[in-house]
N, C-alpha and C positions, 0 to 999 in steps of 0.2 A: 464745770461743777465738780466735777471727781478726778480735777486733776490735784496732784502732790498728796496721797494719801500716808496715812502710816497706820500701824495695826488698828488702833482704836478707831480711827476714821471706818475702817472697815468694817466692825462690827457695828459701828455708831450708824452706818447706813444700811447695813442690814437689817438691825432690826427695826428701822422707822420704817422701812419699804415693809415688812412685817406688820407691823402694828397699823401702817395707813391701810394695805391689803385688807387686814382684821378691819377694821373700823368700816370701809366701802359695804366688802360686803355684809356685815353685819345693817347697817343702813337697808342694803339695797333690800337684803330679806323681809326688815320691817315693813318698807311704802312697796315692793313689791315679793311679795311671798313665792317662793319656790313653786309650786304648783302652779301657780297661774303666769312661771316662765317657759313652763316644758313644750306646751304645742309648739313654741316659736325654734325650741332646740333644732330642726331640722335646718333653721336659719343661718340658726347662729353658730352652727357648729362646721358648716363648710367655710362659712367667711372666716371662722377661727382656725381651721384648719390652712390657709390662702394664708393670713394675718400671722401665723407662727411659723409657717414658711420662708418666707418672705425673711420674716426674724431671724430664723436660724443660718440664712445662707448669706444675711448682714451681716452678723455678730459671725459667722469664717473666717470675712474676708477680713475684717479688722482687725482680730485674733490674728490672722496670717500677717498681717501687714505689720503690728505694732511688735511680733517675738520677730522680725527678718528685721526692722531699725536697732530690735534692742542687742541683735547678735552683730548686726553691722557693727553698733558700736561698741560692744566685748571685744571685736575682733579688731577695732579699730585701737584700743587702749592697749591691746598687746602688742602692737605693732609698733606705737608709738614707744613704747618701752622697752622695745627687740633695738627700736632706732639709735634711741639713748645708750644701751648698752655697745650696740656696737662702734657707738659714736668712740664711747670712753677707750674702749680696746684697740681700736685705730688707731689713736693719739698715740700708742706705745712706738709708732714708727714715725714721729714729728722730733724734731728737734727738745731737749729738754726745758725749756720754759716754756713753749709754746705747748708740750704735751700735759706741763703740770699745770697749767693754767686752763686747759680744756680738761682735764679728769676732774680738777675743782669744781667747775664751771656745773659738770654733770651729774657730779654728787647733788650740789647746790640746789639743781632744779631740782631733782627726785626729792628733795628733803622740801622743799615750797609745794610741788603737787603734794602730797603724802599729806602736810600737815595745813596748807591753807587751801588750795582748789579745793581740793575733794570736799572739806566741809562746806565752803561753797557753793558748789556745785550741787552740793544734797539740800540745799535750803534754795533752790531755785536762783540763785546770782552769778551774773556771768565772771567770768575770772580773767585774772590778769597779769598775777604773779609772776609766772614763771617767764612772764616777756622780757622783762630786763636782762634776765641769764640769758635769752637765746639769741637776745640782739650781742652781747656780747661773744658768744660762741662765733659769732658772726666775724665781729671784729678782731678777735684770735684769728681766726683761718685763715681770712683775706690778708693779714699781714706775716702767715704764715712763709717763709723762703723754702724754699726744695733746694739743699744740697748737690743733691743727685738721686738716681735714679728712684730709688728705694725709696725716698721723703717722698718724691712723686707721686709713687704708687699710691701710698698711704695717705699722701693729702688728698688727693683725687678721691678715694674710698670714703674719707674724714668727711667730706663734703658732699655726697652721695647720701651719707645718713643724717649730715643733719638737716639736709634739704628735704629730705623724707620725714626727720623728728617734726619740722616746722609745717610740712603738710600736714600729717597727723593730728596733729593739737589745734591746727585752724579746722579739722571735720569732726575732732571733740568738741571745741568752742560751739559751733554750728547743732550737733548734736544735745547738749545741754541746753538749749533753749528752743529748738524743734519740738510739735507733739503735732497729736492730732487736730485739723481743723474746730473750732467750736458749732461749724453746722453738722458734723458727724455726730460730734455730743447730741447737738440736739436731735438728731433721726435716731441714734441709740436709745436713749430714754423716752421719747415719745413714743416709738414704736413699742418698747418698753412698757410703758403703760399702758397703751392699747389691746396689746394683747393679755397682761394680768386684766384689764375690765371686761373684755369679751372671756374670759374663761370665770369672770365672775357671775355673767348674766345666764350661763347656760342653767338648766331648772334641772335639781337633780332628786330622786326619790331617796337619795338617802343624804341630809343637807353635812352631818359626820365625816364624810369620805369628801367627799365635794369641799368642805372647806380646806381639808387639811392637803387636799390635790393643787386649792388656789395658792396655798402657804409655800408648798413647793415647789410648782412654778415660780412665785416670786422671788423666793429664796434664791432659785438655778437663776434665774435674771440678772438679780442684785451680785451676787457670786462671780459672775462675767462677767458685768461693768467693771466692777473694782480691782476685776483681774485685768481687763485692758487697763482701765485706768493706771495700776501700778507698773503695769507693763511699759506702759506710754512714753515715762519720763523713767531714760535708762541710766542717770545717777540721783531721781530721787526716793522719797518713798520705800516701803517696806520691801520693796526688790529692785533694787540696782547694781549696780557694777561697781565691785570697791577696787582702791588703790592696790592691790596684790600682786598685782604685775611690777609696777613700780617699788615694793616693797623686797621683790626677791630680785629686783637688776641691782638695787642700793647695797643688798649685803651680798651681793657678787663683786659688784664696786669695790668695795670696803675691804674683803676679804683678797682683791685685786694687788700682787707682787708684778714691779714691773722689771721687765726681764732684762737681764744687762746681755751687753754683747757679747760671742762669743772669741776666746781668744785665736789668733791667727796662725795659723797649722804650722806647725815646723817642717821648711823643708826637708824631703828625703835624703837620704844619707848613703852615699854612695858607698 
């Protein structure tokens, strides 16, 4: 229900959860008048106390659960971007076609994330792009030769990260289409509403304070959903996880001079 939100969504559901609030208990006041709810308050106000309990120590662990996915994968997008980068700078110790074909290769994908996933990815679709480049990076390296010792090194390393780049992007992929169960929705919200209609039944002598107590309740309810909700889905909606990381390896990339050899020391001179 409250997944892929963006700002107006958020307001658009706050103030209906508002306005339905206003309308209950304005109802409930008419066919049952504040006075004739008060004797029962003793009732209803321990159950509501149990019932908002209960709530609060839901609405934790969910909180807790959907900002450690959504850091998981911040922290998974710089990783995968550390990967790339150190993919490119590797390449400086591969043979010359083989390295300019891999530094291409790694512009390429940065420039496919940056301008087709990520839009993507914010409209809920899973993505695909950047596969062709990394099955190619693939077929670069594997037919990469080592020289000697020093290719070695560097291929060994080359291939270290991009087996790491292709992990990465498979816990992104994984990530952008993960969220919360729909039976958690529904215990959030139903609970949700039980407890805004139990703090609507309580009978109070002054119905003023008492309303504008039920508003805010609702308001802090509606307010937390929509923050898990955006929380939930950590490339879409009015808080996600933008391309940025990708954006500052590209003009590292770019602004990348690759280093020639050094010349071979003149013997000493007797």
């Amino acid at each position: 229900m409250f997944h892929v939100l963006n700002g107006y969504d958020d307001i658009r559901i706050l103030v209906i959860s508002l306005l339905l609030a206003t309308a209950f208990l304005f109802v409930l006041n008419r066919f049952w008048p504040s006075v004739h709810r008060r004797p029962h308050n003793d009732v209803i106000g321990w159950q509501l106390a149990i019932i908002g309990t209960i709530y609060a120590v839901v609405i934790g662990f969910m909180i807790f659960a959907v900002w450690g996915n959504f850091q998981a994968a911040d922290m998974n997008v710089d990783n995968e971007a550390s990967a790339l980068l150190n993919l490119f700078q590797d390449a400086d110790g591969l043979p010359a076609q083989q390295r300019d074909q891999i530094q291409s290769l790694c512009k390429q994908y940065a420039h496919v994330l940056i301008e087709k996933e990520w839009p993507m990815m914010n409209i809920g679709e899973p993505v695909s792009a950047g596969h062709p480049f990394l099955q190619q990076m693939w077929a670069v390296m594997i037919s990469t030769p080592a020289t000697d010792a020093g290719e070695q090194i560097h291929l060994s390393h080359a291939l270290d990260q991009l087996s790491a780049l292709g992990q990465c992007r498979h816990i992104r992929e994984m990530q952008n289409v993960s969220s919360l169960p729909q039976i958690l929705w529904d215990v959030l919200i139903v609970c949700g509403i039980i407890t805004v209609l139990a703090a609507c039944f309580i009978g109070s002598d002054n119905p003023r304070l008492h309303f504008l107590l039920v508003l805010a309740l609702t308001g802090t309810v509606s307010l937390v959903l929509v923050s898990i909700a955006d929380i939930d889905d950590p490339f879409q909606g009015t808080v996600h996880i933008r391309s940025q990381a990708f954006t500052e390896a590209l003009g590292t990339m770019n602004s990348h001079v690759v280093p020639t050899a050094l010349p071979a020391a003149a013997p000493a001179s007797r």
